[in-house]
The first five atom37 places (N, CA, C, CB, O) and aatype in JSON, in Angstrom:
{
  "aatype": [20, 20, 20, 20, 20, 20, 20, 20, 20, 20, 20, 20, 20, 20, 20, 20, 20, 20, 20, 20, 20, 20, 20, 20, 20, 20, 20, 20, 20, 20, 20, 20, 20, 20, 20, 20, 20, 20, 20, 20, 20, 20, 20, 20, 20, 20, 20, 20, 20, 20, 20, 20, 20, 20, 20, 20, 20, 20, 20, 20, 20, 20, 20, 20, 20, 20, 20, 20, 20, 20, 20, 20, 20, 20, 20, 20, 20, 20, 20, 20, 20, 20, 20, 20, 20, 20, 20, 20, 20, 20, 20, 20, 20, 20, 20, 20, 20, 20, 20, 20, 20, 20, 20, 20, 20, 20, 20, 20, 20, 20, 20, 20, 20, 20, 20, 20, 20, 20, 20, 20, 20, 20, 20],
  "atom_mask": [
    [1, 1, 1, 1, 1],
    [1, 1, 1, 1, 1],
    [1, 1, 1, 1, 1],
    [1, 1, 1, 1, 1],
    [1, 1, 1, 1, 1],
    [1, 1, 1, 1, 1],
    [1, 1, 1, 1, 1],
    [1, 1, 1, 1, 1],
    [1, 1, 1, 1, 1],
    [1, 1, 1, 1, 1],
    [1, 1, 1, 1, 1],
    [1, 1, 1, 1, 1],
    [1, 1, 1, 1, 1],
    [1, 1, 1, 1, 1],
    [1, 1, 1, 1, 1],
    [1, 1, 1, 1, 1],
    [1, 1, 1, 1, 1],
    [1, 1, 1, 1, 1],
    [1, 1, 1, 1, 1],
    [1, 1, 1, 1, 1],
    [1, 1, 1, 1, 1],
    [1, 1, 1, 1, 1],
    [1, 1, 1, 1, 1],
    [1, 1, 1, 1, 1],
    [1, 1, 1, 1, 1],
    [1, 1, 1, 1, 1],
    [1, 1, 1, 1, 1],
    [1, 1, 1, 1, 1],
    [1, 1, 1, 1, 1],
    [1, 1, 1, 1, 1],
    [1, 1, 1, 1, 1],
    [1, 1, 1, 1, 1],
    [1, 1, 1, 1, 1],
    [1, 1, 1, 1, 1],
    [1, 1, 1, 1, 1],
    [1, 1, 1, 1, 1],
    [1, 1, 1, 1, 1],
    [1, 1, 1, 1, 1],
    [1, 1, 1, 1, 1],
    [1, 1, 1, 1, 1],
    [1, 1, 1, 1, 1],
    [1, 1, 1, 1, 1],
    [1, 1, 1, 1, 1],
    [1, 1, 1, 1, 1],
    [1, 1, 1, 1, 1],
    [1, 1, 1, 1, 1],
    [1, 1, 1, 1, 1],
    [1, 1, 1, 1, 1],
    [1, 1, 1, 1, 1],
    [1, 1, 1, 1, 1],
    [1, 1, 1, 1, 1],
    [1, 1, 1, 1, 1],
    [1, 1, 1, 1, 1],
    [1, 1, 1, 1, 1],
    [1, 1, 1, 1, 1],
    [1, 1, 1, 1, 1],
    [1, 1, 1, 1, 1],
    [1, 1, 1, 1, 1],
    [1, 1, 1, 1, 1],
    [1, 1, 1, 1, 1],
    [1, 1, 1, 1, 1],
    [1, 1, 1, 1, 1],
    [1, 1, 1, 1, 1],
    [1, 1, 1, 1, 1],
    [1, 1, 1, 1, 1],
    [1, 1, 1, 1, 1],
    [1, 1, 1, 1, 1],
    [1, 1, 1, 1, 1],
    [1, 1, 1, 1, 1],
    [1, 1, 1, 1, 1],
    [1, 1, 1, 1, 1],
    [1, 1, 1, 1, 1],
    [1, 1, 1, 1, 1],
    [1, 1, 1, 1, 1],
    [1, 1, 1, 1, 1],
    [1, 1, 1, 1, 1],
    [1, 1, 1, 1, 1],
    [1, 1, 1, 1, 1],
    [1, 1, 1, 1, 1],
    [1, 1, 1, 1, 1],
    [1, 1, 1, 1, 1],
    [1, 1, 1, 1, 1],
    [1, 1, 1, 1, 1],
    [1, 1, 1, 1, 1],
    [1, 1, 1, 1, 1],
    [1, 1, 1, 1, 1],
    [1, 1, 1, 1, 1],
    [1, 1, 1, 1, 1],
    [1, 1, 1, 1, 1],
    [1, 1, 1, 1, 1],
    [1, 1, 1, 1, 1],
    [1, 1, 1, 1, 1],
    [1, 1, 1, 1, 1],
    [1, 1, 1, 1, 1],
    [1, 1, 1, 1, 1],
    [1, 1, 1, 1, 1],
    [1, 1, 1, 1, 1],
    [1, 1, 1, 1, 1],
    [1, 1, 1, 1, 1],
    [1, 1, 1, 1, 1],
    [1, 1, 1, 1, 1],
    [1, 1, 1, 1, 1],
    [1, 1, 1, 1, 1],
    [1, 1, 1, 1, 1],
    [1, 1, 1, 1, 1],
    [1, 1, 1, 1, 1],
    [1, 1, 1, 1, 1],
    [1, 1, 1, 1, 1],
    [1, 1, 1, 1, 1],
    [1, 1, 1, 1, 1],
    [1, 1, 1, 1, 1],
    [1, 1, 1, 1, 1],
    [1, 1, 1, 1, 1],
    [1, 1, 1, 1, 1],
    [1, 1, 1, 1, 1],
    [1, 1, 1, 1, 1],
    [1, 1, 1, 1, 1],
    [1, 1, 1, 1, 1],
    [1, 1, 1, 1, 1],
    [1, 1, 1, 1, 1],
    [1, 1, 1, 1, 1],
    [1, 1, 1, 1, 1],
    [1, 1, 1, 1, 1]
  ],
  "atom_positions": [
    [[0.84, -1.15, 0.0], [0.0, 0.0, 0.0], [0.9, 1.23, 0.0], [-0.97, -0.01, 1.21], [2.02, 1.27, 0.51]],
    [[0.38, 2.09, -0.54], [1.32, 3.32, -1.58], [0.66, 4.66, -1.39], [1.26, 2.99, -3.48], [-0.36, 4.75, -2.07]],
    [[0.96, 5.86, -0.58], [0.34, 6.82, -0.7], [-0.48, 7.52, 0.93], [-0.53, 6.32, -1.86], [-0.59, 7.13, 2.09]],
    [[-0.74, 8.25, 0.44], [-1.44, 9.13, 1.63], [-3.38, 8.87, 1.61], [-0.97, 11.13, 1.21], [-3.94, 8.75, 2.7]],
    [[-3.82, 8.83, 0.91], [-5.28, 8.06, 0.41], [-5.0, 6.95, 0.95], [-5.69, 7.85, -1.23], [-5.33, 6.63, 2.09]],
    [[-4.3, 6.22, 0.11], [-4.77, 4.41, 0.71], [-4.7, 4.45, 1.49], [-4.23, 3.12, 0.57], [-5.7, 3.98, 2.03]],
    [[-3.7, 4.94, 2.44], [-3.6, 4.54, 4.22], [-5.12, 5.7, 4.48], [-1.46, 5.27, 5.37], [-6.19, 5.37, 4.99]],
    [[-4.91, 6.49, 4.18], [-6.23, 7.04, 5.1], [-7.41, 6.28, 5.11], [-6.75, 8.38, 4.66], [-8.07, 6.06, 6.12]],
    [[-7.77, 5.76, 3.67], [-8.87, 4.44, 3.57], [-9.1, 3.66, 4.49], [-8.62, 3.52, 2.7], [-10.19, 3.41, 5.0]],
    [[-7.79, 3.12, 4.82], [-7.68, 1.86, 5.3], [-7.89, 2.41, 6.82], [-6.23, 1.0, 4.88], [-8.58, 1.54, 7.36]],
    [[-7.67, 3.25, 7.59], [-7.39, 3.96, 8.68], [-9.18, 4.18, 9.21], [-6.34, 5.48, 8.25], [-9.71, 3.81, 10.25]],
    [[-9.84, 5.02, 7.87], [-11.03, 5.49, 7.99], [-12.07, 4.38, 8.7], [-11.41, 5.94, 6.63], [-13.03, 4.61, 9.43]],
    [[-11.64, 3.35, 8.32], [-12.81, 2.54, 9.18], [-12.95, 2.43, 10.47], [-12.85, 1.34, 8.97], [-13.87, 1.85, 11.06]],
    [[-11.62, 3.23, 11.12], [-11.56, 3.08, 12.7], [-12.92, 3.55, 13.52], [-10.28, 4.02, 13.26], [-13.51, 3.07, 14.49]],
    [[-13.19, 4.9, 12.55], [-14.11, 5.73, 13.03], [-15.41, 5.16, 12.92], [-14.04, 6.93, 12.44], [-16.16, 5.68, 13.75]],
    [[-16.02, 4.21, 12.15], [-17.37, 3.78, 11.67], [-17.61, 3.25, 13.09], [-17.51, 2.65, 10.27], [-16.7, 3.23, 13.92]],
    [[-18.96, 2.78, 13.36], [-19.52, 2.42, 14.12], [-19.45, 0.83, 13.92], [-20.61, 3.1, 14.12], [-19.42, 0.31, 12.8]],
    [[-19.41, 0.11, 15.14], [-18.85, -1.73, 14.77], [-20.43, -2.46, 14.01], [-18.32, -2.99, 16.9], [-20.41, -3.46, 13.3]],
    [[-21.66, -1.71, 14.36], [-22.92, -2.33, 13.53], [-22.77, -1.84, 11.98], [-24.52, -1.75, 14.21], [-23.47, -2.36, 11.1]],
    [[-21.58, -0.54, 11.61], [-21.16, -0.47, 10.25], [-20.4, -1.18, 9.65], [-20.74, 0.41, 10.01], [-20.35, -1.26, 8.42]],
    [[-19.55, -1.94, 10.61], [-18.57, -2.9, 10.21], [-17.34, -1.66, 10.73], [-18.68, -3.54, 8.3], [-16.38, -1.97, 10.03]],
    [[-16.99, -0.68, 11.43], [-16.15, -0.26, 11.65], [-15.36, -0.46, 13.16], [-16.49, 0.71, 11.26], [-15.96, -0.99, 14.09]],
    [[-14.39, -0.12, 13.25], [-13.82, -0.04, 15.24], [-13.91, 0.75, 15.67], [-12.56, -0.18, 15.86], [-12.82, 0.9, 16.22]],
    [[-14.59, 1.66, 15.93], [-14.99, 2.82, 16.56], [-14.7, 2.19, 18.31], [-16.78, 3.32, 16.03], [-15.29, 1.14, 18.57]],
    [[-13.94, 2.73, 19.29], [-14.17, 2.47, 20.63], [-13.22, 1.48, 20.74], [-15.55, 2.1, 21.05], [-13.05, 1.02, 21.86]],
    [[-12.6, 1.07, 19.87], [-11.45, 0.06, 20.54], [-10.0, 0.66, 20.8], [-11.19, -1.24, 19.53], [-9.53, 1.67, 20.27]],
    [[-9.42, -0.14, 21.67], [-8.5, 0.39, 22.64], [-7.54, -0.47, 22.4], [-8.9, 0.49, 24.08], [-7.68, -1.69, 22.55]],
    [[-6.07, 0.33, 21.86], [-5.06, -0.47, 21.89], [-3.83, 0.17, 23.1], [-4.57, -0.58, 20.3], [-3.49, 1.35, 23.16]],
    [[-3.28, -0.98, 24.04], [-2.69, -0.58, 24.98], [-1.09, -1.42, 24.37], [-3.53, -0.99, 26.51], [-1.03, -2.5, 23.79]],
    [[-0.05, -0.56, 24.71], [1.28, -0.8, 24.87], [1.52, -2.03, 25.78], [1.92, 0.42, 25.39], [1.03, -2.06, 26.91]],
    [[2.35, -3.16, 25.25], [2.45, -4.24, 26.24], [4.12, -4.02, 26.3], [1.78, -5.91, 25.72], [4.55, -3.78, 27.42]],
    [[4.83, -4.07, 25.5], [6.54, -3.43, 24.97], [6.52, -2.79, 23.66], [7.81, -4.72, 24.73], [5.91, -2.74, 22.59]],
    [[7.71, -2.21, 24.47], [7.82, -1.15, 23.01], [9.48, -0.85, 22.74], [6.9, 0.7, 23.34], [10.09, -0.4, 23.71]],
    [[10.18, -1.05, 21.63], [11.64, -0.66, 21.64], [12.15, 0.68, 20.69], [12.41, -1.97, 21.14], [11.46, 1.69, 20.74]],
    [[13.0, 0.66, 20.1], [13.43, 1.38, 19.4], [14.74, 1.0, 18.92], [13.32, 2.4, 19.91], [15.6, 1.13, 19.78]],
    [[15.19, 0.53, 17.72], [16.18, 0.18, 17.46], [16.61, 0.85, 15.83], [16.09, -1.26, 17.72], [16.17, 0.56, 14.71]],
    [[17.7, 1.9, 16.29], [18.11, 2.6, 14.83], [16.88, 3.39, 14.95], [18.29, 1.55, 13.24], [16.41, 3.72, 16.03]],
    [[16.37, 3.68, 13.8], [15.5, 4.29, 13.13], [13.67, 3.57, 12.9], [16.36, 4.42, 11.87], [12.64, 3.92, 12.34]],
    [[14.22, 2.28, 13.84], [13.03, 1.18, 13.2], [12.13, 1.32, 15.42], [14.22, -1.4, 12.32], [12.67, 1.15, 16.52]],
    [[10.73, 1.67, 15.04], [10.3, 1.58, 16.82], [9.51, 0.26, 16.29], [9.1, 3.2, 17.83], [9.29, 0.0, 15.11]],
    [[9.14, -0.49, 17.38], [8.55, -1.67, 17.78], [7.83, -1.4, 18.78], [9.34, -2.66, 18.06], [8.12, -0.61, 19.67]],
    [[6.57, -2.22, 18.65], [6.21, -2.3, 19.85], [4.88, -3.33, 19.42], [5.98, -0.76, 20.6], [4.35, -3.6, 18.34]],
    [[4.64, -3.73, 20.75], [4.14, -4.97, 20.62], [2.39, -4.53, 21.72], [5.57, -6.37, 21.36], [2.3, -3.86, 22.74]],
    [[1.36, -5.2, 20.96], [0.36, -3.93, 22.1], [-1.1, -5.29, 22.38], [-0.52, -1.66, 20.71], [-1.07, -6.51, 22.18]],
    [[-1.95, -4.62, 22.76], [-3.0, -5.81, 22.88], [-4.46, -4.88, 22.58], [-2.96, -6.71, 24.69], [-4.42, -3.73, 23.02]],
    [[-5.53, -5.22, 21.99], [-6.56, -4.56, 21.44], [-7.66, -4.63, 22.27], [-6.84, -4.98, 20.21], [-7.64, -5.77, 22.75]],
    [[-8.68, -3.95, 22.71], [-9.56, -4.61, 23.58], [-10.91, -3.32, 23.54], [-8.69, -4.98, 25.29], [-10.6, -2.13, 23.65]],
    [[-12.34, -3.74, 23.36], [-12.99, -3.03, 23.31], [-14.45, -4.06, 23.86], [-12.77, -2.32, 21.98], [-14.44, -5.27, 24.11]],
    [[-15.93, -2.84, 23.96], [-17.1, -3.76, 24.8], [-17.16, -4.55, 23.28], [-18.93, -2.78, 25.6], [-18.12, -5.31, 23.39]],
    [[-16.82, -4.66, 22.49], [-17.51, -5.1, 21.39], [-16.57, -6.51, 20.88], [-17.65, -3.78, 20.21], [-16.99, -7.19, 19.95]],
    [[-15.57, -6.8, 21.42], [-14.88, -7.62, 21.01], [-14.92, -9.0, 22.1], [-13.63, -6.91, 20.75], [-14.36, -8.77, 23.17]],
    [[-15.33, -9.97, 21.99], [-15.04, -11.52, 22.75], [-14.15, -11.68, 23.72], [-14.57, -12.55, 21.89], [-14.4, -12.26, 24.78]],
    [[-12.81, -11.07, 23.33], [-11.58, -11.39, 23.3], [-10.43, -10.53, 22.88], [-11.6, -12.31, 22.69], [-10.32, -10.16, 21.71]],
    [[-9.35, -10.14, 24.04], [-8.92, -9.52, 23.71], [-8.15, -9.82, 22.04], [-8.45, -9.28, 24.78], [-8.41, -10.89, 21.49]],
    [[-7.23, -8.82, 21.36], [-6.6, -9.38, 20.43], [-4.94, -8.46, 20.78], [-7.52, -9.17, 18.84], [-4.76, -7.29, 21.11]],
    [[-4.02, -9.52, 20.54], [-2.75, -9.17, 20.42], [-2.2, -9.06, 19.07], [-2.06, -9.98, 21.12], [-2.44, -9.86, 18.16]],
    [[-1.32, -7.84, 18.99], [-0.84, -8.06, 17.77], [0.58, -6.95, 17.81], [-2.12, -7.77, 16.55], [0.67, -6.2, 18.78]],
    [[1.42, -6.91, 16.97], [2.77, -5.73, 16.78], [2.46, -5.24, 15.8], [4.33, -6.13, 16.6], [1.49, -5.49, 15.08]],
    [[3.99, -3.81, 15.6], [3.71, -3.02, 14.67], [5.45, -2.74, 14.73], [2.44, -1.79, 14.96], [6.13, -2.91, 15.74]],
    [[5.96, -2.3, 13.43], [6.95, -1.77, 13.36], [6.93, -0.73, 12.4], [7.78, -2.6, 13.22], [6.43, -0.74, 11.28]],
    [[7.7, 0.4, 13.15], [7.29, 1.68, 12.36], [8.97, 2.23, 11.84], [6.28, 3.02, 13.59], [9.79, 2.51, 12.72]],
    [[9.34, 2.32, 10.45], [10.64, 2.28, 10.21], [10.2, 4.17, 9.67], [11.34, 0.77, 8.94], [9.33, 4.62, 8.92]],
    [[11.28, 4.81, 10.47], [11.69, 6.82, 10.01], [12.65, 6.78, 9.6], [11.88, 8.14, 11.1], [13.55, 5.95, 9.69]],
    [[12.52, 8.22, 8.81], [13.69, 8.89, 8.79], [13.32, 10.3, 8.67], [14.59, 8.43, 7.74], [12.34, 10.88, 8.21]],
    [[14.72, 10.77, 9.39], [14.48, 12.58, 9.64], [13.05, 12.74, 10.19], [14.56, 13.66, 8.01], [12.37, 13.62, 9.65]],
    [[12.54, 12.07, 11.09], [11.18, 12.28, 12.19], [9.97, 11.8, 11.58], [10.82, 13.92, 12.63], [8.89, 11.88, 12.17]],
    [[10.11, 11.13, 10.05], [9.02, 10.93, 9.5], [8.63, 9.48, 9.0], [9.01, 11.8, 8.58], [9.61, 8.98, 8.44]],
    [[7.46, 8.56, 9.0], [7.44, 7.53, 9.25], [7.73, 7.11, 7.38], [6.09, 7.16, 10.22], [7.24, 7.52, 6.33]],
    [[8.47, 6.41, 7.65], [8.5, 5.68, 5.79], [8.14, 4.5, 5.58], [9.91, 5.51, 5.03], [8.14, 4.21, 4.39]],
    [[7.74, 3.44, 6.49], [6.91, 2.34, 6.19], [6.37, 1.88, 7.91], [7.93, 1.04, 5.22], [6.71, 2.3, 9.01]],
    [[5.73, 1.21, 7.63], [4.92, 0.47, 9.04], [4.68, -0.85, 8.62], [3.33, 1.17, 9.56], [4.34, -1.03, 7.45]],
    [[4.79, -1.71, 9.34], [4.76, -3.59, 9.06], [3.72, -3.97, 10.08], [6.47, -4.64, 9.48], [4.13, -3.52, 11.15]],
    [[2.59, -4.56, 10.26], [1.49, -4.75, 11.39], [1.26, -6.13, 11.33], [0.06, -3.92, 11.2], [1.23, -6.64, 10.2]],
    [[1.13, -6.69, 12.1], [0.29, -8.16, 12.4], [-1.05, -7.9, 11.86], [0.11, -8.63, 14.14], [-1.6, -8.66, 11.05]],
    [[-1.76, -6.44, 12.47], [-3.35, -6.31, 12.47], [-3.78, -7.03, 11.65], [-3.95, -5.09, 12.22], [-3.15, -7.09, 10.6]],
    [[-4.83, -7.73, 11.79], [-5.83, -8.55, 10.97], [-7.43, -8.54, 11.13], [-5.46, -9.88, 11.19], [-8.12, -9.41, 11.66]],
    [[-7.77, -7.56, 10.66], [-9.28, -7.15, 11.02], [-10.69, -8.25, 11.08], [-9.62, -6.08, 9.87], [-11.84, -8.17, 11.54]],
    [[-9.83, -9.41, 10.29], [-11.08, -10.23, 9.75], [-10.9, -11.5, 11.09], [-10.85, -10.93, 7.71], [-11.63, -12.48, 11.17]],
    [[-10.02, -11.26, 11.84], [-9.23, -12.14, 13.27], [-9.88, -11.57, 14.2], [-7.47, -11.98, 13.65], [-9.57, -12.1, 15.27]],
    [[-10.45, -10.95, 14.31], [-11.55, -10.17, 15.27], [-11.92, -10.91, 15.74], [-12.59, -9.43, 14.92], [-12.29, -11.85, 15.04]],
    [[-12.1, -11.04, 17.33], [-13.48, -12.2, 18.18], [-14.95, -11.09, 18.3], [-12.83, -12.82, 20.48], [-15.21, -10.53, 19.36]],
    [[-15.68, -10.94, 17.25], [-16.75, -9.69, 17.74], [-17.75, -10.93, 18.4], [-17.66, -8.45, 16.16], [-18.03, -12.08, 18.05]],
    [[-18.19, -9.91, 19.76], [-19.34, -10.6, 20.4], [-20.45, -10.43, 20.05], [-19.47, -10.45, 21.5], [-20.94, -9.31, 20.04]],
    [[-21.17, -11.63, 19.66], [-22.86, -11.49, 18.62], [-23.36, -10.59, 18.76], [-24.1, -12.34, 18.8], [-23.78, -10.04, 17.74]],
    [[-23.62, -9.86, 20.24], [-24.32, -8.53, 20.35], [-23.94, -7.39, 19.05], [-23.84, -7.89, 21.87], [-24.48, -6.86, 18.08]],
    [[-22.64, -7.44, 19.79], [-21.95, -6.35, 18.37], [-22.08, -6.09, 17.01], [-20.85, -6.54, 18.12], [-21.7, -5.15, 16.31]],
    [[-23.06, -7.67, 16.67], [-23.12, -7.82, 15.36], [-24.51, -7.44, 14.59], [-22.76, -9.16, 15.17], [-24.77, -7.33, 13.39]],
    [[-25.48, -7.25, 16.01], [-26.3, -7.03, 15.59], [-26.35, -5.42, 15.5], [-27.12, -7.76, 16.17], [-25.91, -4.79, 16.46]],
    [[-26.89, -4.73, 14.34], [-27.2, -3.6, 14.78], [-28.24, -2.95, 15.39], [-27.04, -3.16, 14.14], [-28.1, -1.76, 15.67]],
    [[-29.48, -3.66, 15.69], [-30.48, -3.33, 16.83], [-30.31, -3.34, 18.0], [-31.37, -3.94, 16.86], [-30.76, -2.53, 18.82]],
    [[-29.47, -4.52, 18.23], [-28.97, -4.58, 19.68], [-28.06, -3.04, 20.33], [-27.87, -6.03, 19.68], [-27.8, -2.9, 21.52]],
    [[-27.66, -1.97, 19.18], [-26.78, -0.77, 19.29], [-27.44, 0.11, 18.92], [-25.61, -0.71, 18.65], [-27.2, 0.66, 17.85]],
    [[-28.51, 0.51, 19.78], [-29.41, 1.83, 19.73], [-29.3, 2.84, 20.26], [-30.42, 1.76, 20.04], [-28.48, 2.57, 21.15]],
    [[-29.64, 4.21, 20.38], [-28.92, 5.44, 21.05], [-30.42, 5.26, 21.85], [-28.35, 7.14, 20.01], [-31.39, 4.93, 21.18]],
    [[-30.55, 5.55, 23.49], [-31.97, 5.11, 24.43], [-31.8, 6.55, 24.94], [-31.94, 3.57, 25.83], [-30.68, 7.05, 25.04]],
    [[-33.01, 7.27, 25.29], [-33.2, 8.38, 25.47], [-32.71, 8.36, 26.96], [-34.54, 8.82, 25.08], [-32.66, 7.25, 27.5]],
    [[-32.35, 9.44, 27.66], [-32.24, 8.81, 29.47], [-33.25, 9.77, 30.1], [-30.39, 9.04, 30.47], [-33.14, 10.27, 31.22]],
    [[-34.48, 10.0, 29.02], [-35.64, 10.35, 29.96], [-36.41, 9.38, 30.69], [-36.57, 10.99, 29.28], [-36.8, 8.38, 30.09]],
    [[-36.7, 9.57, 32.03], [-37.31, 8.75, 33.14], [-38.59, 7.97, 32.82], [-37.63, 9.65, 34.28], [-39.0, 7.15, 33.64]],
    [[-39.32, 8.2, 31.54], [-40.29, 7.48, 31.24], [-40.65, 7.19, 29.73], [-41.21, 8.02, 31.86], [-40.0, 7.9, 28.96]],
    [[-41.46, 6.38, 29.15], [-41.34, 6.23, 28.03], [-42.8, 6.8, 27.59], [-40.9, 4.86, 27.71], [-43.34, 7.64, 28.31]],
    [[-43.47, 6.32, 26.33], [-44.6, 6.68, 26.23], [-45.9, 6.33, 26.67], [-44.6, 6.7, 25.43], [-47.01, 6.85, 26.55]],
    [[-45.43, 5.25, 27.26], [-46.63, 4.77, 28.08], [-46.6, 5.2, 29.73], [-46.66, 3.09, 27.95], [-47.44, 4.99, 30.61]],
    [[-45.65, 5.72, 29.77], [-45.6, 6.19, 31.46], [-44.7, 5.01, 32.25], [-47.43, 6.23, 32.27], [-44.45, 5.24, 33.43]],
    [[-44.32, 4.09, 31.81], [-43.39, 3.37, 32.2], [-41.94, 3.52, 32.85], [-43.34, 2.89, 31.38], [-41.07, 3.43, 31.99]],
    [[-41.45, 3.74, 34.15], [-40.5, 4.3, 34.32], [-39.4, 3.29, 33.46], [-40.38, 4.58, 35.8], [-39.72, 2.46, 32.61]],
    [[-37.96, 3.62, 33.96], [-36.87, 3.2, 32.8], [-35.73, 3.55, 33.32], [-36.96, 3.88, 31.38], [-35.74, 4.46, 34.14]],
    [[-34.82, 3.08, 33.05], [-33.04, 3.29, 33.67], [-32.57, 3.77, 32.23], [-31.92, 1.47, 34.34], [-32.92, 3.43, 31.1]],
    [[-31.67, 4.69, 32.7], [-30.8, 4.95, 31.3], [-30.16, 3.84, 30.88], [-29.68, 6.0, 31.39], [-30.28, 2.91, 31.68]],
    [[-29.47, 3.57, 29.86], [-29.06, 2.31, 29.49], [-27.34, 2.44, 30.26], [-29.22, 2.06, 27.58], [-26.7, 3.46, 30.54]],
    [[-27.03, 1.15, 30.39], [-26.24, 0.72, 31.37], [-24.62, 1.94, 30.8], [-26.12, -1.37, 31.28], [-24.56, 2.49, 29.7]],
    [[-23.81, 2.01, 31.63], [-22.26, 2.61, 31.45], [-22.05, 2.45, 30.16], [-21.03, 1.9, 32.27], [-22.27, 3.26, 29.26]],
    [[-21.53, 1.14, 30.09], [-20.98, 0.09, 28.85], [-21.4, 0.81, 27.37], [-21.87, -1.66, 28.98], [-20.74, 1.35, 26.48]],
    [[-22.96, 0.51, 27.61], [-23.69, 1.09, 26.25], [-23.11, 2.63, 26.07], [-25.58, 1.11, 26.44], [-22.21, 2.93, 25.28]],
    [[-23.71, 3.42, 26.83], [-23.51, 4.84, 26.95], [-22.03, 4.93, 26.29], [-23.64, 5.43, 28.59], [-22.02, 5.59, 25.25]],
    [[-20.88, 4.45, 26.66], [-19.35, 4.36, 26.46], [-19.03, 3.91, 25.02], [-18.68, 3.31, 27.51], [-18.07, 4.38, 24.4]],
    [[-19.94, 2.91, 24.49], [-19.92, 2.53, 23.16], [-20.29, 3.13, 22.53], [-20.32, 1.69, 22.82], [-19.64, 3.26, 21.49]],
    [[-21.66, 4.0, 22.68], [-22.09, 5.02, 22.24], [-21.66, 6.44, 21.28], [-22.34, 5.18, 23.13], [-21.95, 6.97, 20.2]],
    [[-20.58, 6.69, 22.73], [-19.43, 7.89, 22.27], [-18.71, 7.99, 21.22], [-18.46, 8.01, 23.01], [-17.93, 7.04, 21.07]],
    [[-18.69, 8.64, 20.58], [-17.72, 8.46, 19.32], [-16.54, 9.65, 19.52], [-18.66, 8.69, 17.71], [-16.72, 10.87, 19.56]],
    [[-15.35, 8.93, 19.63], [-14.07, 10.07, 19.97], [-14.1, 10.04, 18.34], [-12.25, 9.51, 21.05], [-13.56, 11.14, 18.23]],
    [[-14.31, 9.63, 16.98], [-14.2, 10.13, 15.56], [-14.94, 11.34, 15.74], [-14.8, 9.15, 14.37], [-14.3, 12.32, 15.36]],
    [[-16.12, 11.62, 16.21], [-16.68, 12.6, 15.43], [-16.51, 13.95, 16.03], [-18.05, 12.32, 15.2], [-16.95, 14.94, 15.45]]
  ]
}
C-alpha cells in the first residue's frame, strides 16, 4: 500500500460504528515497546465492549528525519473475536435517558458500557 489516500482508507474505518462494520471504541494498549536505529517496535493488545476477546498483535514503524517511511502490522481485522451482540445492529441503539417512556413506564438509562460505546471520539 502506496500513498497518503490508501492509508487514510484503510485507517477510515476506525471511526465507523462496529454495527457499520467499523472499530470505533477500541483500545489499543502498549504491552513493549523498543526502538532500534531508526526502526520503533512495539508490541500492544486490542480490547474493546464489542470484542469476545482480547486481540494481540505488533507493529513496526521504520523513520527517517522524524518521519514515518513504512509500518509492518500483524493487524488482521477479519481475526476479530466480535461478540454477537456487536453484530447485531439493533442490539446498538442510542436510548433516550428520559425517566419514562410513552406509556408512562418508568426506565433506567441504558447501562455505562452502552452509553461508552455510544461515544464516538471520531466525530
Amino acid at each position: 500500500m502506496k500513498g497518503r489516500a490508501a492509508i487514510g482508507d484503510l485507517f477510515a474505518g476506525f471511526c465507523k460504528e462496529p454495527k457499520d462494520g467499523g472499530l470505533n471504541g477500541i483500545q489499543f494498549a502498549v504491552e513493549h515497546s523498543t526502538t532500534i536505529e531508526n526502526t520503533f517496535a512495539t508490541q500492544w493488545v486490542a480490547t474493546a465492549p464489542f470484542l469476545a476477546e482480547p486481540y494481540k498483535g505488533s507493529d513496526a514503524y521504520i523513520t527517517h528525519d522524524g518521519f514515518m517511511q513504512a509500518m509492518v502490522t500483524t493487524f488482521d481485522g477479519s481475526a476479530l473475536k466480535m461478540k454477537k451482540w456487536a453484530l447485531r445492529p439493533s442490539s446498538i441503539v442510542r436510548h433516550s435517558t428520559s425517566s419514562s417512556d410513552v406509556r408512562g413506564v418508568k426506565r433506567k438509562p441504558p447501562p455505562t458500557i452502552l452509553r461508552w460505546l455510544l461515544h464516538s471520539p471520531c466525530s
